[in-house]
C-alpha positions as CSV (number, residue, x, y, z in Angstrom):
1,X,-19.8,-18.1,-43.5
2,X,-16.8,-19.2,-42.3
3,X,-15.0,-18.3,-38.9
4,X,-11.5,-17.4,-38.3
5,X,-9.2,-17.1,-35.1
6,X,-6.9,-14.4,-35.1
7,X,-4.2,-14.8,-32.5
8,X,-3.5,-12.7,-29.2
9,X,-1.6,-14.5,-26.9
10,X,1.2,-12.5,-25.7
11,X,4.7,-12.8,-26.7
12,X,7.6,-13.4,-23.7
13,X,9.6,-10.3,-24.9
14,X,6.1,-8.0,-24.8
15,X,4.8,-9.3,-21.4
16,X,8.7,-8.8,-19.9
17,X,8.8,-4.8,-21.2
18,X,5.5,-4.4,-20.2
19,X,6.1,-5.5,-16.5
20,X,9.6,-3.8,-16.0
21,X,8.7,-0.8,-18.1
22,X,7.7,1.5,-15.9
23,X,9.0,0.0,-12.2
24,X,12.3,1.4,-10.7
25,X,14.5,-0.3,-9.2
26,X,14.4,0.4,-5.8
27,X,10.5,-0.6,-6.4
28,X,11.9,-4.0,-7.4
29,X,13.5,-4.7,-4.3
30,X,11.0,-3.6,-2.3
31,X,8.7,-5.9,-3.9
32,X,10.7,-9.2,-3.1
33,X,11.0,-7.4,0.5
34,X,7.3,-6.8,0.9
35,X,7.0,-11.0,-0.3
36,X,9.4,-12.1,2.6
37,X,7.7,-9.6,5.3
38,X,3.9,-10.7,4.1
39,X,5.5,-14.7,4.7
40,X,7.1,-13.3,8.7
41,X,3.7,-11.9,9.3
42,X,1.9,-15.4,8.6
43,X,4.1,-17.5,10.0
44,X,4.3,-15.3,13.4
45,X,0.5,-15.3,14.0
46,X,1.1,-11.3,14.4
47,X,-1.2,-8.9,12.2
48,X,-0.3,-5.4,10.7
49,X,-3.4,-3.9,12.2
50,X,-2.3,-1.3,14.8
51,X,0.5,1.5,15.6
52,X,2.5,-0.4,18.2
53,X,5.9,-1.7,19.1
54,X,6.4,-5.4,20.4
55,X,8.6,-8.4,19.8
56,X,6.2,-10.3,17.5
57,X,8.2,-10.4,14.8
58,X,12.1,-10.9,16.6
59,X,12.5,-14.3,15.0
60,X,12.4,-13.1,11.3
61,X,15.1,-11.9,9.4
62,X,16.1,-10.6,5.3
63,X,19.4,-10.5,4.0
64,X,20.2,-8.2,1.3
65,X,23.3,-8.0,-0.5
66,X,24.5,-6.2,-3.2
67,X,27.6,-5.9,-5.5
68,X,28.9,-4.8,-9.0
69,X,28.0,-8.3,-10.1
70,X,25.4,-10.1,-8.1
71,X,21.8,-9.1,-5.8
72,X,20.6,-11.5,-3.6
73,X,17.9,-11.2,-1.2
74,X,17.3,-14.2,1.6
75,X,15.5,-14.6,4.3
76,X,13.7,-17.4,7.1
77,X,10.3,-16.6,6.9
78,X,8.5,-20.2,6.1
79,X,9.9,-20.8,2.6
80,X,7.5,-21.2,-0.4
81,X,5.7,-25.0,-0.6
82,X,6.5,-27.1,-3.6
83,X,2.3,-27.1,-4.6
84,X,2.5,-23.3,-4.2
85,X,5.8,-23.4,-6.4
86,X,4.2,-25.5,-9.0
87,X,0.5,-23.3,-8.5
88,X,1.2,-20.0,-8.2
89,X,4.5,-18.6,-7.1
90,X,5.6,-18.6,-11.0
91,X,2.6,-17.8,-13.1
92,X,2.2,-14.0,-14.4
93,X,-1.2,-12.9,-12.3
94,X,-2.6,-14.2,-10.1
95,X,-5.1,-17.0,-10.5
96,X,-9.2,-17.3,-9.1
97,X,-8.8,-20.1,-7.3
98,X,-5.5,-18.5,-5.5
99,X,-6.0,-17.8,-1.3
100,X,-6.3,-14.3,-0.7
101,X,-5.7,-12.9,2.4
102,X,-3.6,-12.6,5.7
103,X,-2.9,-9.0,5.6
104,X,-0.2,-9.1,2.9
105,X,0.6,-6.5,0.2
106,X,0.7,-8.4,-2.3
107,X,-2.4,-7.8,-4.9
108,X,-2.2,-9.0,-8.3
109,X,0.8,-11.7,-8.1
110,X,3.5,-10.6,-10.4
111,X,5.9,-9.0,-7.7
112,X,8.9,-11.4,-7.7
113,X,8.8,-12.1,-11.3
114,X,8.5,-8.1,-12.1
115,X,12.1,-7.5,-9.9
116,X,13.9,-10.9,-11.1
117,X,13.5,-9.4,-14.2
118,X,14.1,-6.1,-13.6
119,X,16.9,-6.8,-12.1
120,X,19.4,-9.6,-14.4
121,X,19.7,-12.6,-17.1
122,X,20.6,-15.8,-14.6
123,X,18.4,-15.9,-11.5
124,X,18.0,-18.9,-8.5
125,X,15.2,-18.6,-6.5
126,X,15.3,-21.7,-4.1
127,X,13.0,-22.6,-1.0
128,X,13.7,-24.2,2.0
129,X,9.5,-25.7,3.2
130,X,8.6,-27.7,6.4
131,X,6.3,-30.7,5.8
132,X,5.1,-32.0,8.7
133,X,8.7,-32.3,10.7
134,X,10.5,-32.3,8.0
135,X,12.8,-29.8,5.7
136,X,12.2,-29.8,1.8
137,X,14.1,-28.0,-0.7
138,X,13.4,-27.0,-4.4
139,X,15.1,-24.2,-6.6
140,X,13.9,-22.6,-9.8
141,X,16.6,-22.0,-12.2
142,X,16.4,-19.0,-14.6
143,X,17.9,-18.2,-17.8
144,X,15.8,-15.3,-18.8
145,X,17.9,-15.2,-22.6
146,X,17.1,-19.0,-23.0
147,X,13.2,-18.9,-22.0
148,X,12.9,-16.1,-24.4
149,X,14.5,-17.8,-27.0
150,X,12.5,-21.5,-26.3
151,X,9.2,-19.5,-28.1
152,X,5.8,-18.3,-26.8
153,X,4.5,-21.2,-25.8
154,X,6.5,-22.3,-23.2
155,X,5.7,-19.9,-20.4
156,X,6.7,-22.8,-17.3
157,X,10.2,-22.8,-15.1
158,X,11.8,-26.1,-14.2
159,X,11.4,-27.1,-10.5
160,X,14.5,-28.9,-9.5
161,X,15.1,-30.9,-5.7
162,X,17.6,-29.9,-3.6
163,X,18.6,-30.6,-0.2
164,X,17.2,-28.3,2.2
165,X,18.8,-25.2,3.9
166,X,19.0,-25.4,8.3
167,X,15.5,-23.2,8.6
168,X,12.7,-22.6,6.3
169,X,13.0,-19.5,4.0
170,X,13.4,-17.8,0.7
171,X,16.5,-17.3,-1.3
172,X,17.3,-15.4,-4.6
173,X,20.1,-15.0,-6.4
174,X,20.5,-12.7,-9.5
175,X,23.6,-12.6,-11.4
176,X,24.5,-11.1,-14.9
177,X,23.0,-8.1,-13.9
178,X,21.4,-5.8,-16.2
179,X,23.6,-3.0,-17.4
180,X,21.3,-0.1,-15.7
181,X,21.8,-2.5,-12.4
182,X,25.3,-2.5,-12.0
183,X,25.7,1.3,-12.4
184,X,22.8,2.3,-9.8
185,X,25.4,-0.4,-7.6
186,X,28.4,0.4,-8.2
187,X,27.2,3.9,-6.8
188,X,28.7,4.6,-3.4
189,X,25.2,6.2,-2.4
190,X,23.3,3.8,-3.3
191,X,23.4,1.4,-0.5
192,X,23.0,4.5,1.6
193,X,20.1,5.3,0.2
194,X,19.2,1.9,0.0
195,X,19.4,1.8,3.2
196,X,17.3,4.7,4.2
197,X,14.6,3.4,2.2
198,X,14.1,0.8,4.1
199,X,14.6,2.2,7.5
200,X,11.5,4.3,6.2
201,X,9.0,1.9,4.0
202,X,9.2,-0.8,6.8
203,X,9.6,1.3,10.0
204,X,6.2,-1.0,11.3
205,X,7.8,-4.0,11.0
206,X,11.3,-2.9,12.5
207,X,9.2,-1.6,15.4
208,X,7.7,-5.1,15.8
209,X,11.1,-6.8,15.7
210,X,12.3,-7.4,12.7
211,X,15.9,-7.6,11.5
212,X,16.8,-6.6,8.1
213,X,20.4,-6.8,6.9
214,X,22.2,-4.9,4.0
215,X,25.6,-6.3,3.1
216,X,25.6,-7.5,6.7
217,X,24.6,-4.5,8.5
218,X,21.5,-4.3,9.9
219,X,19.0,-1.1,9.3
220,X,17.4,0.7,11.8
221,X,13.8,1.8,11.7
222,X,12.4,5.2,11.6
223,X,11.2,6.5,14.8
224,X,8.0,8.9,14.1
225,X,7.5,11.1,17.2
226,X,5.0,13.6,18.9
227,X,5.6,16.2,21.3
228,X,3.1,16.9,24.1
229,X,2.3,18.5,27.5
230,X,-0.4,20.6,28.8
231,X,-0.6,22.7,25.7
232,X,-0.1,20.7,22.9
233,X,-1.6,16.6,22.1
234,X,-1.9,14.5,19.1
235,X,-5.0,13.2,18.1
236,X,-5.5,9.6,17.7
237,X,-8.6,7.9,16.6
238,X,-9.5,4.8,14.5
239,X,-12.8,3.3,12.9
240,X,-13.6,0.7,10.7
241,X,-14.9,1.3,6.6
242,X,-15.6,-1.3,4.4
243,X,-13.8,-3.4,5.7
244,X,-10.7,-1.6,6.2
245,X,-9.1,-0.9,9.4
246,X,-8.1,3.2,9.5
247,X,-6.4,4.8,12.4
248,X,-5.0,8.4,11.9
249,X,-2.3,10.1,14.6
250,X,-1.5,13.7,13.9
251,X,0.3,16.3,15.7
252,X,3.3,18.3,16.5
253,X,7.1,16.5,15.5
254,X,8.6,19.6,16.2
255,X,8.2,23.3,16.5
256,X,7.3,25.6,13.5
257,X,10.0,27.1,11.8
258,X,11.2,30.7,13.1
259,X,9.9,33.2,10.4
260,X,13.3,35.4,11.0
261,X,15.5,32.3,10.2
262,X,16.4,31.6,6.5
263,X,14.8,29.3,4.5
264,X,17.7,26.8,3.9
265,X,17.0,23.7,5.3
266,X,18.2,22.4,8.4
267,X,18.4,18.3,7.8
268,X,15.9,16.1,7.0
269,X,12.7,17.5,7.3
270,X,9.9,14.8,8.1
271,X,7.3,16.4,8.6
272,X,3.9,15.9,6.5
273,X,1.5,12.9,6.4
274,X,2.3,8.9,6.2
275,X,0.1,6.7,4.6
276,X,0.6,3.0,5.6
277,X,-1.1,0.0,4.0
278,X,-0.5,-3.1,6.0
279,X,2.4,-2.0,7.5
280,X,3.9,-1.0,4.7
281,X,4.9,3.0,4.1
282,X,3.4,3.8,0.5
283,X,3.7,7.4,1.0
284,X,6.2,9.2,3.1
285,X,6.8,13.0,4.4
286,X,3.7,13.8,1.9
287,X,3.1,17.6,1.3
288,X,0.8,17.4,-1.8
289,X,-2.6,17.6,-2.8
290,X,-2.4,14.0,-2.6
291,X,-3.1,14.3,1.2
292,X,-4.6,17.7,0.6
293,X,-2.1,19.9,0.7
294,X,-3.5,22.5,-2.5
295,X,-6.6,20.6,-2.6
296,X,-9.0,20.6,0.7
297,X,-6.1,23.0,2.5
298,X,-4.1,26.0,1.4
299,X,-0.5,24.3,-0.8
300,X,1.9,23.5,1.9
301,X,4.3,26.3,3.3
302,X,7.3,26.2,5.4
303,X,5.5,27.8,8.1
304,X,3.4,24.3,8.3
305,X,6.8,22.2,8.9
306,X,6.9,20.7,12.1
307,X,3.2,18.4,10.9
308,X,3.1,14.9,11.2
309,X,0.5,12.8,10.7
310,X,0.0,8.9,9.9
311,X,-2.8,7.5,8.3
312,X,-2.5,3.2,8.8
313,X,-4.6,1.2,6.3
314,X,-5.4,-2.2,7.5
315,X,-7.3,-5.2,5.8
316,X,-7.0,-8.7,5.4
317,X,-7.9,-8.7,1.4
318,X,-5.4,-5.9,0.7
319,X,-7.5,-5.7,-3.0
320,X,-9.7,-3.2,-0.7
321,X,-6.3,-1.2,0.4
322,X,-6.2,2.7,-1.1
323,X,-2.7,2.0,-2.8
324,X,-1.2,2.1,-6.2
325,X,0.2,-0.9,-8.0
326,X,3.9,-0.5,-7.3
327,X,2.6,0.2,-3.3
328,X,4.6,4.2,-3.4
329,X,1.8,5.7,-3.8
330,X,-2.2,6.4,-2.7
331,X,-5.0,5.3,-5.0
332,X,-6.7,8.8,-4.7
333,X,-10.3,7.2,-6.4
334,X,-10.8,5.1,-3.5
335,X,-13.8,5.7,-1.2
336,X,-12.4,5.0,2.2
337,X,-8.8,6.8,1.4
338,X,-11.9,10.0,0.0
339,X,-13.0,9.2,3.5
340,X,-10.1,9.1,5.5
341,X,-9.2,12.7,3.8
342,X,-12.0,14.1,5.1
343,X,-10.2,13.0,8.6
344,X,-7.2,14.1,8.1
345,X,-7.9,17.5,7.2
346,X,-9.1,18.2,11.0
347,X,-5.5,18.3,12.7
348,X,-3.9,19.6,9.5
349,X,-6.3,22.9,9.8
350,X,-5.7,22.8,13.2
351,X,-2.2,23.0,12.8
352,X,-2.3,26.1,9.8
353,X,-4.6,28.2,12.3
354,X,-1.8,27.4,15.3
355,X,0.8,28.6,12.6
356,X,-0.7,31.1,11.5
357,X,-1.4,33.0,15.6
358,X,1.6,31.9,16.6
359,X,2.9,34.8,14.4
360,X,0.9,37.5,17.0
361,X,3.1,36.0,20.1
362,X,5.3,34.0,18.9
363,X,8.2,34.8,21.8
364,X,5.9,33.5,24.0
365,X,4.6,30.4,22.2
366,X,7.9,29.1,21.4
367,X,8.6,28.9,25.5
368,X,5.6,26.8,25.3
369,X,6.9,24.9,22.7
370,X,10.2,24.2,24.6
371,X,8.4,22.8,27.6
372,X,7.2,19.4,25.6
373,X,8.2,15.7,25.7
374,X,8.1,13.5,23.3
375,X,6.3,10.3,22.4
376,X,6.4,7.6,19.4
377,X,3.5,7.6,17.3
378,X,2.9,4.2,19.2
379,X,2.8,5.4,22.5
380,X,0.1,8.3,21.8
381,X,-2.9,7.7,23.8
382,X,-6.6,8.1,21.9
383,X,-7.7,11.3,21.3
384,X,-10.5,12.9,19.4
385,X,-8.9,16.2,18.2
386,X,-5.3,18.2,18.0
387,X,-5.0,20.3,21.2
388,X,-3.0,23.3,20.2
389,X,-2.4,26.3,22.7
390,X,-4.9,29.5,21.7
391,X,-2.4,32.1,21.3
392,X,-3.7,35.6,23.0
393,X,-2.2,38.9,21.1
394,X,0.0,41.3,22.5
395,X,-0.7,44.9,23.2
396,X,0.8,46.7,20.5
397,X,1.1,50.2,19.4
398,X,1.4,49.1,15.5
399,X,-0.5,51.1,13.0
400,X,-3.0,49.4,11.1
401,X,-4.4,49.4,7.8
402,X,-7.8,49.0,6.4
403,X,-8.4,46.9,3.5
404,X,-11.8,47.2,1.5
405,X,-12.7,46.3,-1.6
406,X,-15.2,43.9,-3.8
407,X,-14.7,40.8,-5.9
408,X,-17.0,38.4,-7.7
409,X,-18.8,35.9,-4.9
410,X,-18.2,33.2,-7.2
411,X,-14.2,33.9,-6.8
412,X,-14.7,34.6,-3.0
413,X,-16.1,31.5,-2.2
414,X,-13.8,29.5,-4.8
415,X,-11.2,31.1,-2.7
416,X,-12.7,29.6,0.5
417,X,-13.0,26.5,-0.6
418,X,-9.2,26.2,-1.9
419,X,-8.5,27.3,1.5
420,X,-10.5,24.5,3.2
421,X,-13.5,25.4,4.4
422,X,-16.2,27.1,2.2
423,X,-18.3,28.3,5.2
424,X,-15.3,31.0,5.8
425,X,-16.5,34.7,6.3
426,X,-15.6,37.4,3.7
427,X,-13.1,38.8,6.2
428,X,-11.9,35.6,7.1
429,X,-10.8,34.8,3.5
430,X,-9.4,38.0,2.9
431,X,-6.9,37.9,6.0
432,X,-6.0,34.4,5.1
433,X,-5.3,36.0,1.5
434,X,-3.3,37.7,2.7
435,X,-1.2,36.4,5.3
436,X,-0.8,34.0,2.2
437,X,0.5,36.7,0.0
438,X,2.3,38.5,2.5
439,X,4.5,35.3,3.7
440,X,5.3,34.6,-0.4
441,X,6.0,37.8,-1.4
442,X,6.6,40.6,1.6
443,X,10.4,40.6,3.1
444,X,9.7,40.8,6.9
445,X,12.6,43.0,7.4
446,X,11.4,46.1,4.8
């Protein structure tokens, strides 16, 4: 009998939708971001592994700019090699034999050519490499309508000499920018939020030194803060799983909304959990059942705001790192994020049974709430568990009313377990029922 081939191999034009299709922009340039930040981290010996503010990485900068008509991202972190050029910078995935490693974000090797492409039609990426005392230069010129167009089976770039730039580093240059591109650009916002985005996602590596520029101005990292004093402390603890580095701060970055005050909100609220992986933000201000929120704890309520916690990832094969391909999100199925849940959920209950007293006195717990300092998320020292003030009830006069009445136990105990702890008491469910209820539905002032 004879045998046949029938072809696969992918077409250009498929494996180009396939790889924009469902990345945003801003996800584009976080990804050449995240290349020139793994490179800083390297090259300065320094390792996203900790909470903590130093110097290490003063000597690195990125350049962004952005216009109607061109994007460009540079920056003097070590520069891509020639053999690492010719290797692997350019190929679709990454290959076996490729180093893994060095605490980088960077997974599966299609980053830079995902955002290039994302982002225009004429692209220069050139690279500025030291051999041995000596500057090297190379750029890789793109014209993404003319590789289509030479067929599917030339997949390879042309490697072209140049001299070299005054330090080693990355540059790329888009032009002919997609039409989606220049719209989100020509946006007045958008460099604001640009900018914001950045002072957020990278707010470990700002804290460590280093300097990122849009259109010349440079961005200023988030500063994540707990209060404390005799009453109130974060908790801080790390431990080691599967090779992955976890350390989890939680605790109070600011007081608990005022029941009596209305519900707009005042500013930007930050409060929630952070998940970091390698030094990177993938998750920011989370209030979902993605950290629990709805899941293992009751769905979050403004009463909660004030919460912040940060859960930092750490490895030096970031394959074993709980985060989604585009790095904005958590990869729930992973063991040791399952694990580091499990964590989290201490402070966050201890934080719904603060909010939830605090309502008995709360004149007198918001003097003790005054009386704090504050301290970045760096600076907090180890701790074991969220200290939160017990919070005694006043002498009151109010009448009271006795609730009593029967349900199926399978619904009870569902009930406990959607608010966190199955092991609750009958009674205990049924006044967290309510209180629940009560702050959706009752107006305080009837």
């Amino acid at each position: 009998m004879a045998t046949h081939k029938a072809k696969a191999n992918p077409t250009k034009a498929f494996f180009v939708r396939m790889l924009t299709r469902d990345i945003s922009l801003d996800d584009c340039i976080l990804d050449l971001v995240d290349n020139s930040i793994d490179a800083a981290w390297k090259l300065s010996g320094a390792r996203p592994t900790a909470l903590q503010s130093d110097s290490s990485l003063k000597d690195y900068k990125i350049d962004i700019t952005i216009s109607e008509d061109t994007f460009s991202v540079s920056d003097n972190c070590g520069g891509i090699s020639f053999d690492d050029a010719a290797k692997y910078a350019f190929t679709f995935g990454r290959r076996d034999e490729q180093a893994r490693g060095d605490y980088s974000v960077g997974v599966y090797g299609i980053g830079m050519k995902r955002a290039v492409f994302k982002l225009g039609r004429q692209i220069r990426i050139s690279s500025t490499y030291r051999v041995d005392n000596y500057l090297q230069g190379f750029f890789v010129p793109i014209d993404v309508k003319r590789w289509l167009e030479a067929g599917d089976e030339a997949w390879d770039f042309e490697i072209e000499d140049v001299l070299p730039e005054d330090e080693p580093g990355v540059s790329i240059l888009v032009t002919d920018l997609l039409d989606e591109v220049k719209e989100k650009f020509s946006d007045p916002t958008y460099e604001r939020r640009l900018r914001r985005m950045l002072a957020r996602d990278y707010m470990i590596p700002l804290m460590r030194g280093l300097q990122i520029n849009v259109n010349s101005e440079p961005v200023s990292g988030w500063k994540l803060e707990l209060r404390q004093n005799e009453n109130f402390a974060p908790m801080r603890t790390k431990y080691e799983d599967e090779r992955v580095n976890v350390e989890i701060v939680a605790g109070m970055g600011s007081p608990p909304p005022d029941d009596r005050e209305p519900d707009e909100e005042k500013g930007l609220d930050i409060s929630g959990w952070y998940v970091l992986c390698n030094g990177r933000i993938v998750l920011a201000a989370d209030t979902t059942a993605l950290t629990g929120w709805g899941a293992s704890l009751p769905r979050w309520h403004k009463q909660y705001s004030g919460f912040v916690g940060v859960v930092f990832f750490s490895s030096e094969n970031p394959e074993l790192l709980p985060m989604t391909t585009t790095k904005r999100s958590v990869d729930v199925s992973s063991r040791v994020y399952q694990r580091a849940l499990a964590r989290m959920h201490e402070p966050a209950r201890a934080w719904i049974n603060y909010t939830n007293a605090r309502k008995q006195n709360i004149e007198t717990v918001k003097e003790l709430e005054k009386q704090v300092v504050t301290k970045e998320v760096s600076e907090v020292i180890p701790r074991a568990e969220l200290k939160v003030p017990e919070v005694a009830r006043p002498a009151t006069r109010e009448r009271m009313a006795n609730v009593n009445y029967s349900v199926p136990l399978n619904r009870m105990k569902a009930l406990a377990a959607g608010f966190g702890n199955s092991r609750m008491s009958y009674r205990e469910v049924g006044l967290e029922s309510f209180d629940y209820a009560y702050q959706e539905l009752a107006d305080e002032d009837s």
